[in-house]
C-alpha positions in Angstrom: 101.0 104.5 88.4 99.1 103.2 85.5 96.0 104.8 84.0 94.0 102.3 85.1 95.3 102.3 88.5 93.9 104.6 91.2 95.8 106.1 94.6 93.6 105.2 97.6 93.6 109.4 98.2 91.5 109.3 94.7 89.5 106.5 96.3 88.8 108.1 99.0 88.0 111.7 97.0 85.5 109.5 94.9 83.9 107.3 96.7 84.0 109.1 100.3 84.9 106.3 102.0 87.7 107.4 104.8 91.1 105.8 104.1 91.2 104.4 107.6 87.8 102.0 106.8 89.6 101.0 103.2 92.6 99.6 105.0 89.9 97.8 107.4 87.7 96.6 104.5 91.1 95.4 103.0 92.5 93.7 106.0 89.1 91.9 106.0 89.5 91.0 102.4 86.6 92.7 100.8 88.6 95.2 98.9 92.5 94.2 97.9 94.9 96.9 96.5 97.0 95.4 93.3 100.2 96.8 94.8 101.7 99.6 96.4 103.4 102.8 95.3 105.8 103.5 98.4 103.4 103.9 101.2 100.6 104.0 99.1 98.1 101.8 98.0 97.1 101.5 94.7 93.2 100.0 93.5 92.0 99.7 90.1 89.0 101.8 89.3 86.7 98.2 90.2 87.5 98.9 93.7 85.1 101.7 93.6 82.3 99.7 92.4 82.7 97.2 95.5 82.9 100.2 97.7 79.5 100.9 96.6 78.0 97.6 96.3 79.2 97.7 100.2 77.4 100.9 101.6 74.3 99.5 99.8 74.8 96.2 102.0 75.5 97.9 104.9 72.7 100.4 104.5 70.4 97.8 104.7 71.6 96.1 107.7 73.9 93.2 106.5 77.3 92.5 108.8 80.7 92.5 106.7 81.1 89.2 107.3 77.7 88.6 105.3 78.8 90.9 102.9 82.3 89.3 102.1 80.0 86.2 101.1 78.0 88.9 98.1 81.9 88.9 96.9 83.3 85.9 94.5 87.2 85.1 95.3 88.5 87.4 92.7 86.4 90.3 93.6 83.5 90.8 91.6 79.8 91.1 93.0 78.3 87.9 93.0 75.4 88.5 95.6 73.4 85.6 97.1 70.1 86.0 96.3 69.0 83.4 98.8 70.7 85.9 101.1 69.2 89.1 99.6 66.1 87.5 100.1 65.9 86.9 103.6 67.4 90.3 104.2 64.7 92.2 102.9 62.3 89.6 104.8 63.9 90.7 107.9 63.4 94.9 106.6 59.6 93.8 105.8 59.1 92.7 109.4 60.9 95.9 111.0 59.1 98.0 108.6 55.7 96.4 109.9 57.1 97.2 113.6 58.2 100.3 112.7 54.8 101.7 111.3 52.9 100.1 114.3 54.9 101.8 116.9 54.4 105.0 114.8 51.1 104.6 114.4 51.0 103.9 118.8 52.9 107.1 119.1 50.7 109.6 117.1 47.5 108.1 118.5 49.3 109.0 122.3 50.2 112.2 121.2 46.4 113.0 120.1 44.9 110.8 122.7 42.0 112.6 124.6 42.1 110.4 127.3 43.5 112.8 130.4 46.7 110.7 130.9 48.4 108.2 128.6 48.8 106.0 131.4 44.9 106.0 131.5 45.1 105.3 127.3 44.4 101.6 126.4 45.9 101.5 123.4 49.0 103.5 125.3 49.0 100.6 127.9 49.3 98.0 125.9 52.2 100.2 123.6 54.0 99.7 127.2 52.8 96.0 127.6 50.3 97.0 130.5 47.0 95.6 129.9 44.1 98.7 131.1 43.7 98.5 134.6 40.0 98.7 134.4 40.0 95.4 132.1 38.9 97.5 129.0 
């Protein structure tokens, strides 16, 4: 193997991505080996940097057939920013969510009121407006 060629066991060890989900990524061409040694595949050391640029995607919520498109043909990172862009759009809305239904959720577990069916604001978390027209 040459120096500047890894084993997909030394891909794995580094980038702790299971050897199973490198085959998949490869079979859904965003990864590609250079060659094989016997049974093994062999990456250069770039592979490692997609790897990463792909748990970051994934992370934040984009499908790998989204992230095949932050990939130019040869391999390299070419993100889209237009893309980027609407992703984290789409986090600032589910953060907004997020925080609101947090914020719904401590106020019913402080609530005074004697049941949280009898709360307003815990009413309207479960899309019941108050029975007394409050």
């Amino acid at each position: 193997m040459d120096s500047a060629e890894i084993g997909i066991g030394e891909v794995v060890r580094r980038s702790g991505v299971p050897a199973s989900t490198l085959r998949y990524y490869e079979e859904r061409g965003l990864i590609a080996s250079v060659r094989r040694q016997g049974l093994t595949r062999v990456f250069t050391p770039a592979v490692l940097e997609q790897l990463a640029l792909i748990a970051v995607c994934r992370t934040a919520g984009f499908s790998l057939d989204e992230i095949t498109l932050m990939f130019s043909p040869d391999g390299r990172p070419s993100p889209n920013r237009e893309m980027l862009a609407a992703k984290a759009d789409e986090l600032d809305a589910t953060i907004q969510k997020l925080a609101l239904m947090r914020d719904d959720l401590r106020h019913a577990a402080a609530c005074p009121a004697p049941t949280h069916l009898e709360c307003p604001r815990f009413r309207s978390l479960l899309g019941h407006p108050d029975p007394r027209g409050q």
